[in-house]
BADRENMI-216667 format. One line per field, with one value per residue: residue in one letter; residue number from 1; x, y, z of N, C-alpha, C, CB in turn. Coordinates in steps of 0.02 Angstrom, whole numbers. Each point is the difference from the previous one (the first is absolute). Glycine has a CB too. Layout:
<pts>
type = c(a/...)
seq = c(NUM/...)
nx = c(X/...)
ny = c(Y/...)
nz = c(Z/...)
cax = c(X/...)
cay = c(Y/...)
caz = c(Z/...)
cx = c(X/...)
cy = c(Y/...)
cz = c(Z/...)
cbx = c(X/...)
cby = c(Y/...)
cbz = c(Z/...)
</pts>
This chain:
<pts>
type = c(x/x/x/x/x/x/x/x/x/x/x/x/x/x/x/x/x/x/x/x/x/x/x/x/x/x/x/x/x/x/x/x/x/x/x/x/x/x/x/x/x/x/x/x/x/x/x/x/x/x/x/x/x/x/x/x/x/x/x/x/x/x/x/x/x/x/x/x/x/x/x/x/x/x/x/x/x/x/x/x/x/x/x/x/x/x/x/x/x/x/x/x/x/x/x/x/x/x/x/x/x/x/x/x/x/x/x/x/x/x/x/x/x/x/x/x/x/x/x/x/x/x/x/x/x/x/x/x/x/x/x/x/x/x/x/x/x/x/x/x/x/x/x/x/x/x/x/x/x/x/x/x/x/x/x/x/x/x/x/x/x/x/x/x/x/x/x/x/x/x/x/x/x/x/x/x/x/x/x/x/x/x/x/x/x/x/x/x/x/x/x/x/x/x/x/x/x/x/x/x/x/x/x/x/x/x/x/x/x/x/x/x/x/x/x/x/x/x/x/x/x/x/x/x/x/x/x/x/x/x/x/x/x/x/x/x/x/x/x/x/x/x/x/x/x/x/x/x/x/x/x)
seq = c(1/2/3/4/5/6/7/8/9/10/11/12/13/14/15/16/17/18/19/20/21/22/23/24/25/26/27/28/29/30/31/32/33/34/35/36/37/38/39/40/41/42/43/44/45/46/47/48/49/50/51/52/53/54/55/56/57/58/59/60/61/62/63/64/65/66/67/68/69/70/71/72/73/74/75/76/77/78/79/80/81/82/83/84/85/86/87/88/89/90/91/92/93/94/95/96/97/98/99/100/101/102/103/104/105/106/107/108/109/110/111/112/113/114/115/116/117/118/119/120/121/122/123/124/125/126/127/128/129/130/131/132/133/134/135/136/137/138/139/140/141/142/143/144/145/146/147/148/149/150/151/152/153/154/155/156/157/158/159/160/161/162/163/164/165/166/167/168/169/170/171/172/173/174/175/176/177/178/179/180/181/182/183/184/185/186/187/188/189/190/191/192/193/194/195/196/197/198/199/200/201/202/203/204/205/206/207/208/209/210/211/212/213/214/215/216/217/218/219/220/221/222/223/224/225/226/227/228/229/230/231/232/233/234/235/236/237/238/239/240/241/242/243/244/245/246/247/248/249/250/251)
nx = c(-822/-101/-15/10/133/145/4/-168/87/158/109/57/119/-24/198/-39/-225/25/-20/-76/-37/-85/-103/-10/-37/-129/-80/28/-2/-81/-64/-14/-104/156/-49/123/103/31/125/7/148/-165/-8/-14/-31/-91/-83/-10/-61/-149/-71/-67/-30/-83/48/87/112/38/139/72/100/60/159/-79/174/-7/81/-5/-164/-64/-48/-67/-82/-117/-40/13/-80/-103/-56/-69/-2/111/141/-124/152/164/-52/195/-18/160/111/80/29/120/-10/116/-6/20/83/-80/-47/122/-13/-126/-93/-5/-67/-138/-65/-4/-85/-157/15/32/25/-183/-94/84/-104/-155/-7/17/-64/-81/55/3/-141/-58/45/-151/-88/63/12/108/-20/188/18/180/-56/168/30/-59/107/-54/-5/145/135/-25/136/5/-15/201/-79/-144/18/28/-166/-76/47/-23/-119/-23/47/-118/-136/58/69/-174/-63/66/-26/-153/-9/-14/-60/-63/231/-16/172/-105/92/-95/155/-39/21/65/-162/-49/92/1/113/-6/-60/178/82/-68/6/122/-42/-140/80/-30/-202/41/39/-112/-95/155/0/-145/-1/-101/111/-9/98/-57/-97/110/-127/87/9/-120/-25/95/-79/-141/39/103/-107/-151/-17/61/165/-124/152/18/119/162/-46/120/-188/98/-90/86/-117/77/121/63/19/31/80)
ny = c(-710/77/75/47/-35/-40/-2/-142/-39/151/39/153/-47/171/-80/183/23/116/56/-30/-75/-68/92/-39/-137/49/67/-94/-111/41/43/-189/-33/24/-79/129/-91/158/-104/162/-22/71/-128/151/-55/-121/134/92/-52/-43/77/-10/-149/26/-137/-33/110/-132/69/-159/102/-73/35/-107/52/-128/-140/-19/27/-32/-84/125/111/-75/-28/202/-41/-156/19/49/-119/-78/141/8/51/-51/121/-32/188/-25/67/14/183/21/176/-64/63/-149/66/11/-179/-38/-117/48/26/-125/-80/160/-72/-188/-2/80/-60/-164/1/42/-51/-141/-70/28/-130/-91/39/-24/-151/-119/39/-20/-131/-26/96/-38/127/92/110/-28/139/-7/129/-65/170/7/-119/-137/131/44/32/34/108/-68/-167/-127/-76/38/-123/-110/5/4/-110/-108/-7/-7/-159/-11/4/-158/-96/6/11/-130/-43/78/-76/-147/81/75/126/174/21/171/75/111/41/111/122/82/-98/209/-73/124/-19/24/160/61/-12/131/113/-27/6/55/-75/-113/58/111/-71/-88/108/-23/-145/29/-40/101/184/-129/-52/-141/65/-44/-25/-84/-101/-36/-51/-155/-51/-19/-66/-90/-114/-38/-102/132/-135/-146/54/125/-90/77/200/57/51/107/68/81/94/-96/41/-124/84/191/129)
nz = c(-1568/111/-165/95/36/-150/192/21/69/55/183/-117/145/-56/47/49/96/109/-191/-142/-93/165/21/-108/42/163/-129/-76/68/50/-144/-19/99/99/172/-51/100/6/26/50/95/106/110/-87/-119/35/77/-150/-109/130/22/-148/-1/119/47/-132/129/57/43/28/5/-115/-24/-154/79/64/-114/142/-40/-122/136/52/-143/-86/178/46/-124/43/170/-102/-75/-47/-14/-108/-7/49/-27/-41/55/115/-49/56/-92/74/-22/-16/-157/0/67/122/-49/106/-53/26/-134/-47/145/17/-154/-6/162/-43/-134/4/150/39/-181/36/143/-42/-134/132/202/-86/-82/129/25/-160/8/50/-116/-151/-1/-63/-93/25/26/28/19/-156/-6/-127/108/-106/-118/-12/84/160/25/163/32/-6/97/-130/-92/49/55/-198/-87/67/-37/-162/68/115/-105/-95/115/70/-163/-10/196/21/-185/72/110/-99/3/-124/-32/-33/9/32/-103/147/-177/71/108/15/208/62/-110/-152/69/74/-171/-51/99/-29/-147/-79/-79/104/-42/-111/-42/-7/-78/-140/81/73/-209/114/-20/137/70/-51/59/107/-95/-149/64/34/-128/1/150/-63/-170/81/74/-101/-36/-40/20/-91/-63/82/22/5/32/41/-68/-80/127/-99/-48/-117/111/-89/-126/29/-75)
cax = c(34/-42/28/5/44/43/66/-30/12/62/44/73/59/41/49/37/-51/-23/-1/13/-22/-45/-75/-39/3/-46/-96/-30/-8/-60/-60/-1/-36/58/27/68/70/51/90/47/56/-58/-72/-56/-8/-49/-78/-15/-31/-41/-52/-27/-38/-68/11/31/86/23/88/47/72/49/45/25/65/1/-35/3/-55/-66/-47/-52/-11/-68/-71/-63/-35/-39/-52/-78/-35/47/26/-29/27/71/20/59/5/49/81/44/31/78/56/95/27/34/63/-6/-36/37/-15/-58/-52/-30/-24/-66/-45/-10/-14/-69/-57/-14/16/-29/-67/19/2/-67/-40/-16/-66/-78/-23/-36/-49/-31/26/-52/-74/-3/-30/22/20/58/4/79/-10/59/8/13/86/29/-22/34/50/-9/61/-8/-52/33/-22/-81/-2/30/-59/-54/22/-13/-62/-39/25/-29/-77/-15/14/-49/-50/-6/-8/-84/-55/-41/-60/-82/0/5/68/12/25/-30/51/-36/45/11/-61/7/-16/15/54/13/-42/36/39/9/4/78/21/-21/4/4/-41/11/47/-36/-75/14/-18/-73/-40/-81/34/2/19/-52/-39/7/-52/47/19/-42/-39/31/25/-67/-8/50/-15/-61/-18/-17/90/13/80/58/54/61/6/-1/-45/19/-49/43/-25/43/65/30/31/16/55)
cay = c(54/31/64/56/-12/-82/-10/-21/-96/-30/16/14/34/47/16/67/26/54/76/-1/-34/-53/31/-15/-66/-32/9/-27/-58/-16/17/-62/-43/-36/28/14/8/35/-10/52/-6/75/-15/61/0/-51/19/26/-22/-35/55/-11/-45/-11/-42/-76/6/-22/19/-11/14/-52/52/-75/9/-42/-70/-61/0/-18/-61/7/31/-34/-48/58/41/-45/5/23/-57/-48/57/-7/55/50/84/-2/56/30/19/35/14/15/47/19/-18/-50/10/0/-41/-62/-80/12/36/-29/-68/24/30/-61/-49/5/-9/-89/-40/-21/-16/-56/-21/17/-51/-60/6/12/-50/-65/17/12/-74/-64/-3/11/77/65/62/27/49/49/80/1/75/34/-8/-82/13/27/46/32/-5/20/-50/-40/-73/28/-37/-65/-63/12/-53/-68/-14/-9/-87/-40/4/-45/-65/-36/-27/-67/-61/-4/-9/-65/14/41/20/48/43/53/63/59/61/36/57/41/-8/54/-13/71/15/17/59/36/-27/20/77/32/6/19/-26/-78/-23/-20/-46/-57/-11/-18/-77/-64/2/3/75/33/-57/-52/-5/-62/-18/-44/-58/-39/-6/-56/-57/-39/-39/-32/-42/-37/-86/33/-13/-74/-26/37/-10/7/66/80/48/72/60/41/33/-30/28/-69/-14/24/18)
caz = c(36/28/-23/53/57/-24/73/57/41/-10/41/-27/48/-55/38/-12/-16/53/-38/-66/-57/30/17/-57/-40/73/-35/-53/39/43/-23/-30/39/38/65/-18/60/-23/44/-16/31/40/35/9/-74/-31/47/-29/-76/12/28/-48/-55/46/29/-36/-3/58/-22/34/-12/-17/-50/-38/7/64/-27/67/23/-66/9/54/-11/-44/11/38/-43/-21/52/-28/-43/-59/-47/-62/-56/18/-34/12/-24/28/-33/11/-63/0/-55/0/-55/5/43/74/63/40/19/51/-41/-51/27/46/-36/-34/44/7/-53/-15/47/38/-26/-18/70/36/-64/-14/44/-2/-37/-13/27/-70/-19/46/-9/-74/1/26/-61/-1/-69/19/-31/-30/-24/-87/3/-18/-62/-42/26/11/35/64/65/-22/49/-24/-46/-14/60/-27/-52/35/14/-55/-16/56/-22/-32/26/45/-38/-44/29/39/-28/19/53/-26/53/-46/40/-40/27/-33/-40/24/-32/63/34/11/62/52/-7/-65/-36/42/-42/-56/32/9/-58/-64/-74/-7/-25/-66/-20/-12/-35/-82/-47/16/-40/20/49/79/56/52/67/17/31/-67/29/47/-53/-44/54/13/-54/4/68/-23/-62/-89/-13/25/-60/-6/48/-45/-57/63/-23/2/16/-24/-27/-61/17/-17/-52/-23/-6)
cx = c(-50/20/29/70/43/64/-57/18/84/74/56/47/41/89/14/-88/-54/5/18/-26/-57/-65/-29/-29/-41/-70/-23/-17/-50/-70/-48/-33/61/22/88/40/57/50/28/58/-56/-40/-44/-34/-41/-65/-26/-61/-65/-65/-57/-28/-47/26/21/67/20/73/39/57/50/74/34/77/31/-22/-8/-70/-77/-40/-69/-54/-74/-40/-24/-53/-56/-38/-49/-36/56/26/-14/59/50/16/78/35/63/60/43/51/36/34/64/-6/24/57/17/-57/45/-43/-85/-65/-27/-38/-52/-46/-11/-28/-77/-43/-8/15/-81/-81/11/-15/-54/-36/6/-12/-69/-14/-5/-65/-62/6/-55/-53/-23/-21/48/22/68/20/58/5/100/-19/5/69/29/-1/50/32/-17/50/6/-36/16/-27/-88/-27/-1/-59/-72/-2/2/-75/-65/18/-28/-91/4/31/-64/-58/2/8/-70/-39/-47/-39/-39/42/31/67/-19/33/-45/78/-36/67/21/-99/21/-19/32/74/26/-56/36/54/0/0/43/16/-34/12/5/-80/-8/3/-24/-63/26/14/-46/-44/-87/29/-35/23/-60/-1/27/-45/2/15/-41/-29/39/-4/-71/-22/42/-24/-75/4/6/89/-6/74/14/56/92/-4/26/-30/17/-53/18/-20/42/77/68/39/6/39/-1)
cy = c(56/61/65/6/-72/-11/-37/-54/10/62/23/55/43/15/100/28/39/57/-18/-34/-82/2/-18/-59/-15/31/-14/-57/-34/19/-82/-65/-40/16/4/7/44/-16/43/0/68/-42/72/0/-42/35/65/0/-64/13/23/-68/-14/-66/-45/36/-31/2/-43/12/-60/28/-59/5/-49/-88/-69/-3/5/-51/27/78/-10/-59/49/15/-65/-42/25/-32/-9/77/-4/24/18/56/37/74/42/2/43/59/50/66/28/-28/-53/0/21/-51/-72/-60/-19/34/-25/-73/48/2/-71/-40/24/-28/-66/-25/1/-14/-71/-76/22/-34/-75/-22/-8/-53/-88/-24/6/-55/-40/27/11/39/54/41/34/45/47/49/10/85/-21/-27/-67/15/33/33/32/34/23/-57/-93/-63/19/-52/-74/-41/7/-49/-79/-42/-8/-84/-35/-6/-61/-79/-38/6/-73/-62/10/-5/-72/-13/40/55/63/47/68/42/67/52/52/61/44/3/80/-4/61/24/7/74/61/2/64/70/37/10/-26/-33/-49/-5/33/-33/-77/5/8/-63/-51/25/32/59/15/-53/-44/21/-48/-40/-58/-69/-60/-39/-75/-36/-28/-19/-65/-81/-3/-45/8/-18/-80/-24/32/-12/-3/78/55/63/72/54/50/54/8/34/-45/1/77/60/82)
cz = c(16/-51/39/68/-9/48/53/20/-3/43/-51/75/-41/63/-13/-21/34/-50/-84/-63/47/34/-55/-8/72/-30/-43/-1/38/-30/-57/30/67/104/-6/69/-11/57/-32/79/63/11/0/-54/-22/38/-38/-76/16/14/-64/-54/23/-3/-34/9/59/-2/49/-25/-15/-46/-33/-22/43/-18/45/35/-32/18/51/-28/-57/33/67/-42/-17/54/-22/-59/-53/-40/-64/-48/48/-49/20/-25/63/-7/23/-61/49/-52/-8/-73/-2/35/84/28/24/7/35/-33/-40/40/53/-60/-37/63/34/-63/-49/49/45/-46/-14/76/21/-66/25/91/-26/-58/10/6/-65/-14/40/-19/-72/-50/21/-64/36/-9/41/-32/-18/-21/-70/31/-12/-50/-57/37/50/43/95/63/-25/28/-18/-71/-21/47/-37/-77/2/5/-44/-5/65/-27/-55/12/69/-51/-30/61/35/-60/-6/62/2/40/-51/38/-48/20/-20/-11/18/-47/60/11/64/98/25/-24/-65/-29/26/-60/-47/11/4/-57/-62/-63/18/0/-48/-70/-27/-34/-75/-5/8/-64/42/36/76/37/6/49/30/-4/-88/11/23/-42/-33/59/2/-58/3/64/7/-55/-43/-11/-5/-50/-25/54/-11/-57/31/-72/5/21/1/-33/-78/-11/-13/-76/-38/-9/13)
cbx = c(109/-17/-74/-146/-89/-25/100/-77/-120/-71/-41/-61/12/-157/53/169/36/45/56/73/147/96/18/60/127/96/-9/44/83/77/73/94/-99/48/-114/-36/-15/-68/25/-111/147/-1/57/59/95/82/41/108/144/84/107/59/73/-113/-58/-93/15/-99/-11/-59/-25/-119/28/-126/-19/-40/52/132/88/69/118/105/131/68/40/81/109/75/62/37/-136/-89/82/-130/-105/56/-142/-11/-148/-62/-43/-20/-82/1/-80/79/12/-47/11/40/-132/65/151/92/41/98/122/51/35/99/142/29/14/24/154/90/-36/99/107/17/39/77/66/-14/39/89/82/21/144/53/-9/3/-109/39/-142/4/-149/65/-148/34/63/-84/0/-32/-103/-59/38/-93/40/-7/-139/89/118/34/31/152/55/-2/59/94/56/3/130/107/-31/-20/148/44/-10/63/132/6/64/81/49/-148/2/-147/121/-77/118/-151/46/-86/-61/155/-29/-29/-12/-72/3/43/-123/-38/-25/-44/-55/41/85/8/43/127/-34/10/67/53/-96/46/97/-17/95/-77/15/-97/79/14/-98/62/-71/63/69/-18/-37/81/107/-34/-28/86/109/-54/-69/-126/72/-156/-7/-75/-114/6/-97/159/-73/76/-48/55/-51/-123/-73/-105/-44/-65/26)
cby = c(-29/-57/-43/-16/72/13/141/53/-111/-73/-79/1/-99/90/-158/-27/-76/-47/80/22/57/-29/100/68/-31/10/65/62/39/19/164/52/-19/15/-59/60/-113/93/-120/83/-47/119/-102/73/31/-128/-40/8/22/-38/52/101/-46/83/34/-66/113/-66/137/-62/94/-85/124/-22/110/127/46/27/33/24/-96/-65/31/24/-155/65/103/6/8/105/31/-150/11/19/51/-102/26/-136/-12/-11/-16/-108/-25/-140/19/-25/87/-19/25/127/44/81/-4/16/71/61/-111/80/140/8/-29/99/124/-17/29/61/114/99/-2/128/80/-19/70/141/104/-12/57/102/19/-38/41/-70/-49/-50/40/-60/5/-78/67/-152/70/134/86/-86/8/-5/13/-44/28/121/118/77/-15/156/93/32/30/131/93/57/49/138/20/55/145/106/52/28/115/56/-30/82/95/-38/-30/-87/-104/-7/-109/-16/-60/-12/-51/-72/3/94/-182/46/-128/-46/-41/-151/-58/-33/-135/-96/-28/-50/6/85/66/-44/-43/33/73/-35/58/101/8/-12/-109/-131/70/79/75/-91/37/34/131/99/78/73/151/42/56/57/104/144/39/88/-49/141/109/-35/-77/80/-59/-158/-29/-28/-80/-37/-47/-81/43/-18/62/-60/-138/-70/-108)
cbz = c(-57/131/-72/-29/78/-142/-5/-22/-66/-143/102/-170/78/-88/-14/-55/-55/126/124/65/-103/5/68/-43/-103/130/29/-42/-5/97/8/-40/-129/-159/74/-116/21/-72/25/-96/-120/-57/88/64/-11/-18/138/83/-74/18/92/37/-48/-25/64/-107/-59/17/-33/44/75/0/75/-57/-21/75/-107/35/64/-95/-10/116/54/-106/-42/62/-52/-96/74/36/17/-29/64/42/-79/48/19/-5/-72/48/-86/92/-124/27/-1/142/-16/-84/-119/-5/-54/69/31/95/11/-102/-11/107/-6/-102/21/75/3/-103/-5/108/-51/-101/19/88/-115/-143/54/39/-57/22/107/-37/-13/111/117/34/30/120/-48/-11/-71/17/105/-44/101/-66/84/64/69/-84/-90/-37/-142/-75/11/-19/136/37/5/-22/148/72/-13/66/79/-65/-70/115/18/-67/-38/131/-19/-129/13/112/-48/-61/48/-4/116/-51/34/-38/-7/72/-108/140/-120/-30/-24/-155/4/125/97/-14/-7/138/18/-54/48/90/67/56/-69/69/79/74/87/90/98/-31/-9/160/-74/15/-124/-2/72/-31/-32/51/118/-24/23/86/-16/-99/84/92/-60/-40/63/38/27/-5/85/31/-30/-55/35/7/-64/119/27/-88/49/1/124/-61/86/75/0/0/-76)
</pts>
C-alpha cells in the first residue's frame, strides 16, 4: 500500500458531497490520492465543491431518492472509471415529535436514508462483485446508538442501516468486497455550528458528556473513511465506527 497516497489509482463516488461532512470526506480522499465523484441534487453546489478539489473531483447531479433511476445514474458516474469506494453520506433529517409526524414524513426521510442507500449499494456493488474488490462505507448516526427525542423516521432509517451494513458485509465478504459504516458524533459543520450559536446550553450539554470535551472536525470523519476505504482496513469489515469523541460511551 502506498502510504502516502493509500487511495491512488482508485475511483470513490461520495453521495450528498457538495458541503459539509461529504466535502470533507472528497478532500481527504483526494488529498489521498483518489479520483473523486460527487452526486447531489445542486448542480451549483457540486461545481462549486469541485472547483475546489481541482482536477480529481468530478460531479453529476442526481437524487439517490429517485431509485428508478439509480441504474443509470451509476453507469453515468462509472463512465469515468470503475468505482473502488462508495461513500453513502447523503440524507435526510427530520425533527417532529412523533405525534406530529405523518405517513408522508416518515416515508420521506426513510426513503432517502435506506431505501435510496440501499439501491445505490447494490448498483455500485455488482461491478465490485465482478472485479473482486471494493470498499463500502455508510455514514449512520449516535442516533442508531442511543435515544434521541424528536427525529423518529431519522432514527429508524439510521438504525436500519447499522443491520443492513452487517448483512452486506457477511454476503459481499466472499467477493473481497468490504462493507462498514461510520457513527459520526456531534461534528462541528456550518450548520450545527449556527445550531449551537442559537443555543448555548444544549452545547453545553454535549461537551459534559463527550469524554474527549469538545466537538469533531469534519475532518475527524474524513479521516475514518479514508482508513475505512483503503488496504490498511483490509479486514475490516461489518463494523461501524463511532467518531464521537466517546460521546457513545460516555456519562
Amino acid at each position: 500500500m502506498n502510504r502516502r497516497h493509500p487511495l491512488a489509482a482508485k475511483h470513490a463516488l461520495i453521495t450528498g458531497g457538495g458541503t459539509g461532512l461529504g466535502l470533507a470526506v472528497a478532500r481527504a480522499m483526494v488529498d489521498a490520492g483518489a479520483l473523486v465523484t460527487l452526486v447531489g441534487r445542486r448542480g451549483e453546489v457540486l461545481a462549486e465543491a469541485v472547483a475546489a478539489l481541482g482536477a480529481a473531483g468530478h460531479f453529476v447531479v442526481g437524487d439517490v431518492a429517485d431509485v428508478a433511476a439509480t441504474p443509470a445514474l451509476v453507469a453515468r458516474v462509472a463512465q469515468r472509471a470503475p468505482i473502488d469506494v462508495l461513500v453513502n453520506n447523503a440524507g435526510r433529517h427530520q425533527r417532529k415529535p412523533v405525534l406530529e409526524t405523518s405517513d408522508a414524513d416518515f416515508a420521506e426521510v426513510v426513503g432517502t436514508n435506506l431505501f435510496g442507500t440501499f439501491a445505490l449499494t447494490r448498483e455500485v456493488a455488482r461491478s465490485m462483485v465482478e472485479r473482486r474488490s471494493g470498499s463500502i462505507i455508510v455514514i449512520t448516526s449516535m442516533a442508531a446508538l442511543f435515544g434521541i427525542p424528536g427525529v423518529s423516521a431519522y432514527t429508524a432509517s439510521k438504525t436500519a442501516l447499522d443491520g443492513l451494513v452487517r448483512q452486506l458485509a457477511v454476503e459481499f465478504s466472499p467477493h473481497r468486497v468490504r462493507v462498514n459504516a461510520i457513527a459520526p458524533g456531534f461534528i462541528e459543520t456550518d450548520m450545527n455550528r449556527g445550531i449551537f450559536q442559537r443555543d448555548p446550553a444544549r452545547l453545553e450539554r454535549i461537551l459534559n458528556r463527550t469524554p474527549l470535551g469538545r466537538l469533531g472536525d469534519p475532518a475527524d470523519v474524513a479521516e475514518a473513511a479514508v482508513f475505512l476505504a483503503s488496504d490498511a482496513a483490509g479486514f475490516v469489515t461489518g463494523a461501524c465506527l463511532p467518531v464521537d469523541g466517546g460521546a457513545s460511551i460516555g456519562f
